[in-house]
C-alpha positions in Angstrom: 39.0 1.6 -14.5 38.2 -1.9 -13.4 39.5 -4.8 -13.7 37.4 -8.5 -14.8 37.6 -10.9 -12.5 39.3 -14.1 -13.1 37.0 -16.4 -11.4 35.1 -19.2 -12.9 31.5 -19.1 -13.5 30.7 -22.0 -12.0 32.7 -21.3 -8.8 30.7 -18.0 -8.6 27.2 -19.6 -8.7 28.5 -22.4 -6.3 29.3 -19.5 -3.9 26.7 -16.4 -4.7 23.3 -16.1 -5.7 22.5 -16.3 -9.3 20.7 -13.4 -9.8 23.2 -11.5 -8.2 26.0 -12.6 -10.2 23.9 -11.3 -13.1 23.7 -8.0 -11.3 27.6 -7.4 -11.6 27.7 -9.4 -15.3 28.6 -6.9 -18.3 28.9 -8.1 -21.9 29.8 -11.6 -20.8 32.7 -10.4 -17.8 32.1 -10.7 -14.3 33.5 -7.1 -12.5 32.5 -7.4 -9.0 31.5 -9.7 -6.3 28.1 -9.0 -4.6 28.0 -8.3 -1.3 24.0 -8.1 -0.7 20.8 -7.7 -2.5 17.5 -5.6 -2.5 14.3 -5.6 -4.1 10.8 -5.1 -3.4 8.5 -7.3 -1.5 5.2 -7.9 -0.3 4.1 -6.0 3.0 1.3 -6.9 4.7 -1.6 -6.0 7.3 -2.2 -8.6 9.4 -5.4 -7.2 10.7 -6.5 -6.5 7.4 -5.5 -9.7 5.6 -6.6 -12.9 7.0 -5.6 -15.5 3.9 -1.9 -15.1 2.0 -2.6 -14.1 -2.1 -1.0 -17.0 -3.6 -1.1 -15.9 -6.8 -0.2 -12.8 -9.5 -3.8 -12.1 -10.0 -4.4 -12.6 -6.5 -3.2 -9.2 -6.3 -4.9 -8.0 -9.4 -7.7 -9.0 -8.4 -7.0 -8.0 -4.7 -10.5 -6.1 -4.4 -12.3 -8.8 -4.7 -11.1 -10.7 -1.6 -8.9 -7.9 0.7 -11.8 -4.8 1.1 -10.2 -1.9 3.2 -13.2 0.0 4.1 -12.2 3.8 3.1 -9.3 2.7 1.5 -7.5 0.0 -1.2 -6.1 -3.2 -1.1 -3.1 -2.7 -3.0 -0.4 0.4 -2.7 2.7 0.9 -4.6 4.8 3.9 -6.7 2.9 3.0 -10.0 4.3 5.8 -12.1 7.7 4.2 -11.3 9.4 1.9 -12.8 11.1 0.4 -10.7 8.7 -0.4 -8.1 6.0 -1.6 -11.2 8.7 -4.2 -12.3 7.4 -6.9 -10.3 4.4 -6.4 -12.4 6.1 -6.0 -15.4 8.4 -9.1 -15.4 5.8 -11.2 -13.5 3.4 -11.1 -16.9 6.2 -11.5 -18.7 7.7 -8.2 -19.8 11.6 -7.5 -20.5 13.3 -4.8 -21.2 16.8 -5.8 -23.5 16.8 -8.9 -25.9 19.5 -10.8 -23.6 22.7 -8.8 -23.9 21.8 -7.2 -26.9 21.1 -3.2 -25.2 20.4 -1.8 -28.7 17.6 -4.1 -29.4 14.1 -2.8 -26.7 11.5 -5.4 -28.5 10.7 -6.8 -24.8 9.5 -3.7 -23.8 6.6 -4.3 -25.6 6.3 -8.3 -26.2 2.8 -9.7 -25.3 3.7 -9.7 -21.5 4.5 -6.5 -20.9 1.1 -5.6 -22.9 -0.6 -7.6 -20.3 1.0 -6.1 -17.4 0.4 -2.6 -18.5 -3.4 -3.5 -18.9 -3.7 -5.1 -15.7 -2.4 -2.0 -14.4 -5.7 -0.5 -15.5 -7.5 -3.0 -14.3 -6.7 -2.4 -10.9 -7.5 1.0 -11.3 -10.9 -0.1 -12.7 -12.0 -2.7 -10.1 -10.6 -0.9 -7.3 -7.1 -2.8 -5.9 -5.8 0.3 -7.0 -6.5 4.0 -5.7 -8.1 5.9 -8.6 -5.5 8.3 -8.4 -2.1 7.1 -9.0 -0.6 6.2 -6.0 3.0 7.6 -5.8 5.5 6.2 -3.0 4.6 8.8 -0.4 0.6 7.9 -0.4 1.3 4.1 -0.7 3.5 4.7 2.2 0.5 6.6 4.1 -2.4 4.1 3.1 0.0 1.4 4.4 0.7 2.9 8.0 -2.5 4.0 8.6 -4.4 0.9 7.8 -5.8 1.9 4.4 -4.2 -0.9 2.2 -3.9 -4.1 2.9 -0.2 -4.9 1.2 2.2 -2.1 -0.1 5.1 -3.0 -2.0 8.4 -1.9 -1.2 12.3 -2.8 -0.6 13.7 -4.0 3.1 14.9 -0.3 3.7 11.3 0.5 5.0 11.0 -2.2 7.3 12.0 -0.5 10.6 9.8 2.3 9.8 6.9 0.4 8.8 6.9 -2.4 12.1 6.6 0.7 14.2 3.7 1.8 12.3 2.0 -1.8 12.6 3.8 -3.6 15.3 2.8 -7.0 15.5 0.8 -6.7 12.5 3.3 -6.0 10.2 4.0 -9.1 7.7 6.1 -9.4 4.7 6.3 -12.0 1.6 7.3 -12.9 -1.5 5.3 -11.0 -4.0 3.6 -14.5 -5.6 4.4 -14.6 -9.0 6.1 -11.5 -8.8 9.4 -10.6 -10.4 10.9 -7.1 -9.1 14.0 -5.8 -10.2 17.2 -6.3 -7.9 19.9 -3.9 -6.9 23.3 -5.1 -6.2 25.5 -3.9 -3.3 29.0 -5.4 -4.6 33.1 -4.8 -4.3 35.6 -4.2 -7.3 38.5 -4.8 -8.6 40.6 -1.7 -9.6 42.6 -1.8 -13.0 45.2 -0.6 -11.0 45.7 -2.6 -7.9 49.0 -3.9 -6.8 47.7 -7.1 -5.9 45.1 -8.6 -7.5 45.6 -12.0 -6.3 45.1 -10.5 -2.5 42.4 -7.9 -3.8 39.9 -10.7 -5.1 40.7 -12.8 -1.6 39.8 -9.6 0.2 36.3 -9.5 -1.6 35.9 -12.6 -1.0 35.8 -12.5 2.5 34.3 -9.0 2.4 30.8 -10.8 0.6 30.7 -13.5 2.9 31.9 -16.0 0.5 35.0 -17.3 2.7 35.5 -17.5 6.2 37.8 -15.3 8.3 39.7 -16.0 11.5 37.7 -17.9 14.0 35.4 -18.6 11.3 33.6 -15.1 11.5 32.0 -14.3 8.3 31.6 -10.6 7.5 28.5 -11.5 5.1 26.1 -13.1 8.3 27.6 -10.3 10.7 26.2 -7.6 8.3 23.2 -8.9 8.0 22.7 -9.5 11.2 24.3 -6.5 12.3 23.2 -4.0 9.2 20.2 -5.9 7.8 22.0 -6.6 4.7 20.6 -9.1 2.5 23.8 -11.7 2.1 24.1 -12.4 -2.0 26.9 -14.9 -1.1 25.3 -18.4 0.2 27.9 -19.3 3.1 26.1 -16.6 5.3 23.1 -18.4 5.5 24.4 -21.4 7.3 24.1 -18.8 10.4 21.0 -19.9 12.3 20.3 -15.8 12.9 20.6 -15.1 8.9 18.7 -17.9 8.1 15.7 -17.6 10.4 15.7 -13.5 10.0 12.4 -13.0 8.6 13.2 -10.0 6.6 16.6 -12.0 5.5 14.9 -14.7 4.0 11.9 -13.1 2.5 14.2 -10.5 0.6 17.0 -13.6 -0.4 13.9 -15.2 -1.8 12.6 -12.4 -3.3 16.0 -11.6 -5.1 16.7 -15.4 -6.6 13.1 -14.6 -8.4 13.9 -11.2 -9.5 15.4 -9.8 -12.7 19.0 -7.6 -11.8 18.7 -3.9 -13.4 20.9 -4.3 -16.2 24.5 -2.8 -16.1 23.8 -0.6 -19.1 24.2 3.2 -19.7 21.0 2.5 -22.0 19.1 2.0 -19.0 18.7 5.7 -18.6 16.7 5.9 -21.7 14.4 3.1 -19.8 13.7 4.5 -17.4 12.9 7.9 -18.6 10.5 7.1 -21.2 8.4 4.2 -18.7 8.5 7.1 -16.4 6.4 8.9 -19.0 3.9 6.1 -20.0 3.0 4.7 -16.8 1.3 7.5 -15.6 -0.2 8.0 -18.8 -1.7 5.1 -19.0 -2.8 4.7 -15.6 -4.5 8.1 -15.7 -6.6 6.1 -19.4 -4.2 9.2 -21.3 -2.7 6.4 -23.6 -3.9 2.8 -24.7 -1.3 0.2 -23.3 -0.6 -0.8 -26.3 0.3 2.9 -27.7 2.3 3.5 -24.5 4.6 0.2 -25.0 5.0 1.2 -28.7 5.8 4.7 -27.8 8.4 3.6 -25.0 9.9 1.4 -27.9 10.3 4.2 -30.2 12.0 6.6 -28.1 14.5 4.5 -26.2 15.5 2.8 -29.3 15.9 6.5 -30.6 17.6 7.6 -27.5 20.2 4.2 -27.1 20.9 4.6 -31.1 22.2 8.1 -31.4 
């Protein structure tokens, strides 16, 4: 079992990233510190894209200014949901009404409607292959020059600068909100001492300095290409000037954190279902969003 920490909130967004905090929040009680972030980003071609989108429909609209000849501006995982939330959230979308995981009305509020049919869109006016792209084709379209930006977490980053060398640029997704994933510590129920326990994460995240002022949060990420969530590991010239670093720490304080919610399951199962539905024209958006409704709220309520 674990144990709520007995730190202030205000103390914890002086010392972490906000969004992060929110990643290890449940029903009002903090249970973790967070030791680094991911999310997705924007990747880019260099050689294929000559003037950064600066906006949400930039990307929608991505065909209309990024041609790949052969290929498609835009590749990402749309049947998944986590990789469409930047989508999804950017329009507008939710998923819970605040804390309240019984009540699913966000899924299908007015933004999420719009996402969902801009989805289409894409498909329609060609930013999108006409076949849903899964990771593993994004993934090929992107490393062999085929699509101009491919969105995707840090994790890829080694694999995709040896694809493009010096071509290879990443960004903030404009306008984008992607969901974040929390690497954090805990506090067991059943630790001896708590007092040294929570001084031990501390230090652990980043959030306090050790002996000769090394902190374990900037050596990570320069180290491990961790994503610091505490904020003391940026005062590192290395961490701060990292490129991937500060794209993804940017990325992150824009992002909505995946909820800490057994009901999540039902979420993603059923937007597993729709997404492709809808991008393959199987299901209006709106009958998708109201389907998704139904049968998470069925699922969570039983």
């Amino acid at each position: 079992m674990l144990e709520p920490l007995t730190i202030s909130t205000l103390t914890l967004r002086a010392n972490y990233l906000t969004s992060a905090i929110e990643g290890v929040t449940y029903a009002g009680k903090v249970y973790g510190l967070p030791e680094s972030v991911k999310s997705d980003a924007l990747f880019y071609n260099k050689a294929l894209v000559k003037t950064l989108p600066t906006s949400i429909n930039d990307l929608i609209n991505a065909s209309s200014k990024y041609s790949v000849p052969g290929g498609t501006p835009l590749a990402f995982d749309a049947g998944n949901f986590y990789h469409y939330s930047w989508l999804h959230f950017g329009m507008g979308g939710g998923v819970f009404n605040g804390s309240n995981y019984k009540d699913v009305s966000p899924i299908k509020n007015a933004g999420a409607l719009k996402a969902l049919q801009s989805l289409v869109t894409m498909k329609k006016n060609g930013t999108l292959p006409s076949t849903l792209p899964d990771y593993g084709t994004s993934m090929s379209l992107f490393t062999n020059n085929k699509a101009a930006f491919f969105i995707t977490g840090p994790w890829e980053y080694a694999n995709l600068k040896k694809a493009l060398g010096d071509n290879m640029g990443v960004m903030v997704i404009p306008g984008g909100k992607p969901f974040v994933t929390i690497e954090c510590t805990m506090l067991s129920k059943y630790a001896k001492n708590k007092t040294a326990a929570l001084e031990f994460m501390k230090f652990v995240t980043g959030a306090t300095m050790g002996k000769n002022n090394f902190n374990a949060g900037a050596h990570l990420g320069k180290n491990v290409g961790h994503v610091p969530a505490a904020l003391a590991p940026y005062n590192d010239t290395a961490v701060l000037n990292d490129p991937i670093i500060n794209v993804f720490s940017a990325q992150a304080s824009k992002g909505v954190p995946i909820p800490n919610a057994p009901e999540m399951q039902a979420v993603w199962s059923s937007m597993g279902t729709i997404l492709p539905a809808v991008f393959q024209e199987k299901m209006t958006p709106e009958a998708a969003l109201n389907q998704a409704y139904t049968e998470i709220t069925a699922q969570i309520n039983k």
